[in-house]
N, C-alpha and C positions, 0 to 999 in steps of 0.2 A: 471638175473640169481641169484639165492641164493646158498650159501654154508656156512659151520657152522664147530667150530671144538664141538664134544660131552665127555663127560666122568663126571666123581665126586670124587669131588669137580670140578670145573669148572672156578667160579668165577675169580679164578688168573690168567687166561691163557692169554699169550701175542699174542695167534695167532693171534685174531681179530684184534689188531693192526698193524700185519705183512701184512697180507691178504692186508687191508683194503688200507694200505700205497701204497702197489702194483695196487693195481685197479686203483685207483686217478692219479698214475705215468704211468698206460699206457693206461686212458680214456677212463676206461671202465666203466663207468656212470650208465649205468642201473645193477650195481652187488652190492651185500650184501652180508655181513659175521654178523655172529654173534655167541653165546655161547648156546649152547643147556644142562640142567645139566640133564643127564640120564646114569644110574646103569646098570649093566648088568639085570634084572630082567624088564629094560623097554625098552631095544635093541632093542629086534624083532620086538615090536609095532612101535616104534620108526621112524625104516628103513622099516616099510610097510607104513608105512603114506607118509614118505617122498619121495621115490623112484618114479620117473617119470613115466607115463604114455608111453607105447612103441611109436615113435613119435615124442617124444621130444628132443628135442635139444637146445645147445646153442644160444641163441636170442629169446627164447619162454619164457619170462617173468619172469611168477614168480617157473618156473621150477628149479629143484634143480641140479646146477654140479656137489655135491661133498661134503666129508666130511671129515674133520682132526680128528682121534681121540686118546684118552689118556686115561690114566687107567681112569676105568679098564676092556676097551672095547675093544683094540687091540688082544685079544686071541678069547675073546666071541664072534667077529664079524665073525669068520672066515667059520663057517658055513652055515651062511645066505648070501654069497654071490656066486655070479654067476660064477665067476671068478676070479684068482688069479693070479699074476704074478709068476717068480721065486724066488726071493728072499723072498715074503708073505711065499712060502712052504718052503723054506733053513729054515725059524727062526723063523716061525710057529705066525707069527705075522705081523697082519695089521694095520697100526697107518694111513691106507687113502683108503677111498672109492669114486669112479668117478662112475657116474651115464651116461649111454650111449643106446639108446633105450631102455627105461625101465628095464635095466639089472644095477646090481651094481658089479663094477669089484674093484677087493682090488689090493690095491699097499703098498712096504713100501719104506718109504721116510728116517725114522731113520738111513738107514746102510749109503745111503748119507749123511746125516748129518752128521755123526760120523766123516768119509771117511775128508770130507771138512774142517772140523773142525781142525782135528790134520793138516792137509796138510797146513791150512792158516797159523798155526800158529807155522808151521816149525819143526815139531815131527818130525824126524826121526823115519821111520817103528822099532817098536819094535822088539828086538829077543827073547823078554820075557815080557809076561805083566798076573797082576794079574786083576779079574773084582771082583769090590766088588757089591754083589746082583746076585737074580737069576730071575730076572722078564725078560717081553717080550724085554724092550730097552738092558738087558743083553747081550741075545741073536743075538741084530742088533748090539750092540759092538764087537763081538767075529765076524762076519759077515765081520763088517768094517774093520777092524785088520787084518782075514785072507784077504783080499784085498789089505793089504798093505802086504803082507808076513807073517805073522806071523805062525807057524806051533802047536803052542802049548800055552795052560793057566793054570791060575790056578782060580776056580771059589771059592769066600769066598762065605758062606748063612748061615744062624742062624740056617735052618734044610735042611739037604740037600736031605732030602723026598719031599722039595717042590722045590727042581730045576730041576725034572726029565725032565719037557718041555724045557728048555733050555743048559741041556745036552744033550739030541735029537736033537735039531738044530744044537753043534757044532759035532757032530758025522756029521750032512748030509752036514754039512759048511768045513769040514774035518780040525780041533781043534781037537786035541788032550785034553782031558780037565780034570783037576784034582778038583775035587769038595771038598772040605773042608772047616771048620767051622772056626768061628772068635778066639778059641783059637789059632788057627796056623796062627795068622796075623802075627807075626813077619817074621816068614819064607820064609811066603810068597809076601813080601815088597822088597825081593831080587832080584826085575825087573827091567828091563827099563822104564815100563811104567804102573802105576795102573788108570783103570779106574773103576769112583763110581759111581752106578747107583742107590744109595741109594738114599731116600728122603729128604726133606730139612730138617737140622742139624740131620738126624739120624749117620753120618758119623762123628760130631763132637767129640765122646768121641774115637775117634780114630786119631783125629789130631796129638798129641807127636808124635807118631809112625809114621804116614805119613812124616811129618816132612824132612826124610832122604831120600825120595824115586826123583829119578833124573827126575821125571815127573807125573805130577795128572792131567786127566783127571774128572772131577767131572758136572756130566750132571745139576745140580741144575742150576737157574738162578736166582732167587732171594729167598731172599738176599744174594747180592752178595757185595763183594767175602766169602765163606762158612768160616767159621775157619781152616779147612782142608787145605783148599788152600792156606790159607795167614799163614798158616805154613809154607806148601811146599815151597811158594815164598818167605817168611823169611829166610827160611833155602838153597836157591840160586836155587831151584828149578825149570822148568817151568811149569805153569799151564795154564790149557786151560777151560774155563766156557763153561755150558751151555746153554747160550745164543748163539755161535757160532753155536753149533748143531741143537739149534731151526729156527735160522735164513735159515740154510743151507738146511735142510728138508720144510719149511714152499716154499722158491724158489721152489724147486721143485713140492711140492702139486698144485702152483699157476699153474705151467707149466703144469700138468696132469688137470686141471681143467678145464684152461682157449683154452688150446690146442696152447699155445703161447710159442714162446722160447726167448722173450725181456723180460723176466723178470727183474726190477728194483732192485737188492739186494740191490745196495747202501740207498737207497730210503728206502726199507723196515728198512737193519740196522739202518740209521738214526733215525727211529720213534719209532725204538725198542730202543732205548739207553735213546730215549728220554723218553719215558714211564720208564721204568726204574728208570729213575734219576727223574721224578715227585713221582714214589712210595718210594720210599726212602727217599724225601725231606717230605714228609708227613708224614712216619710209622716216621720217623726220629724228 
């Protein structure tokens, strides 16, 4: 069986290595992951080529289970599939596609990840959190939160003409949600708990100001730790990386793929740590 995570850039993605770690730890020998780089303008071709023939199933070769994917294909995808779980409609985003009799069914693995992430790492449910960004992993933040309680946010975006899809999601996720731009960062740093869903160091000319806040969630995984964060943890903070939420969502994709529930985390985490610290001793 084949699976792949897709999106662009592509190149840096630690899935393959998560994936990969997992297969090896529960012997599943005839399975491949690998990196596919495609744009939304090569999607649809994409997920027709690859989508099984009705018939198929797991243990049929070189048949496809399944897909991870990443900007900036989690919104685009949502049309071309057959089916959608609940939370794909809450937040209007799929980050995984399972291929099952020639149908491709979307699932999102992100609001887990999020969920798992703060929970390992001992967050206390927020009674107040701001999200910096208005992309689809926004909207699986605002998802995971209302999960743990959370009844209300405040959403920062550079234009907030283009958070309208994930202002929709916390209306149907029932957030309460105050949309506002990056001069009102201060005010809105008045949380319990801020999470970034910004891209690698676009978050760091905002570090100073993070700095105070009693918790930074910052989905970035490398390089790690961001500035933002070793702010926060400078300043007696807790932080929580991105790598936890990858890890956490990744478990899960395996489990919807492989139709297995002995997924290896520890296994996975280890090879992701390890990767990690090889990219690092390199760029480094």
């Amino acid at each position: 069986m084949r699976a792949a995570v897709m999106g662009s850039p592509i190149a840096h993605s630690l899935s393959p290595c998560l994936h990969r770690a997992a297969y090896a730890a529960m012997g599943l020998a005839g399975w491949s992951y690998e990196a596919i780089e495609c744009d939304e303008a090569a999607l649809p071709e994409t997920l027709r080529r690859l989508r099984p023939v009705r018939g198929e199933a797991p243990g049929d070769g070189d048949a496809w289970a399944g897909l991870s994917l990443t900007m900036p294909l989690k919104r685009a995808v949502l049309p071309l599939l057959d089916s959608v779980t609940e939370p794909v409609v809450e937040v209007g985003g799929a980050n995984t596609v399972v291929f099952r009799d020639g149908a491709a069914h979307g699932h999102n693995t992100d609001v887990h990840g999020v969920r798992q992430a703060l929970v390992e790492a001992g967050v206390p449910a927020p009674g107040s959190a701001t999200v910096l960004g208005g992309g689809a992993t926004a909207a699986s933040a605002l998802a995971a939160l209302r999960g743990l309680g959370l009844q209300a946010a405040t959403l920062l975006v550079r234009d907030p003409a283009r958070a309208g899809e994930t202002a929709e999601a916390a209306e149907r996720i029932g957030v309460a949600l105050s949309v506002e731009t990056f001069d009102k960062l201060d005010a809105a740093l008045r949380v319990d708990l801020v999470v970034s869903t910004l891209p690698g160091g676009a978050a760091d000319a905002y570090a100073e100001a993070l700095a105070g806040v009693p918790a930074l969630f910052d989905v970035v995984y490398s390089p790690w730790p961001t500035r933002a964060a070793s702010a926060v943890r400078a300043a007696g903070g807790t932080v929580v990386g991105g790598f936890a939420m990858l890890l956490h969502q990744a478990v899960r994709q395996v489990e919807l793929m492989t139709g297995r529930t002995d997924v290896p985390v520890e296994a996975m985490r280890a090879a992701g740590e390890a990767e990690l610290l090889r990219r690092a001793t390199r760029t480094g």
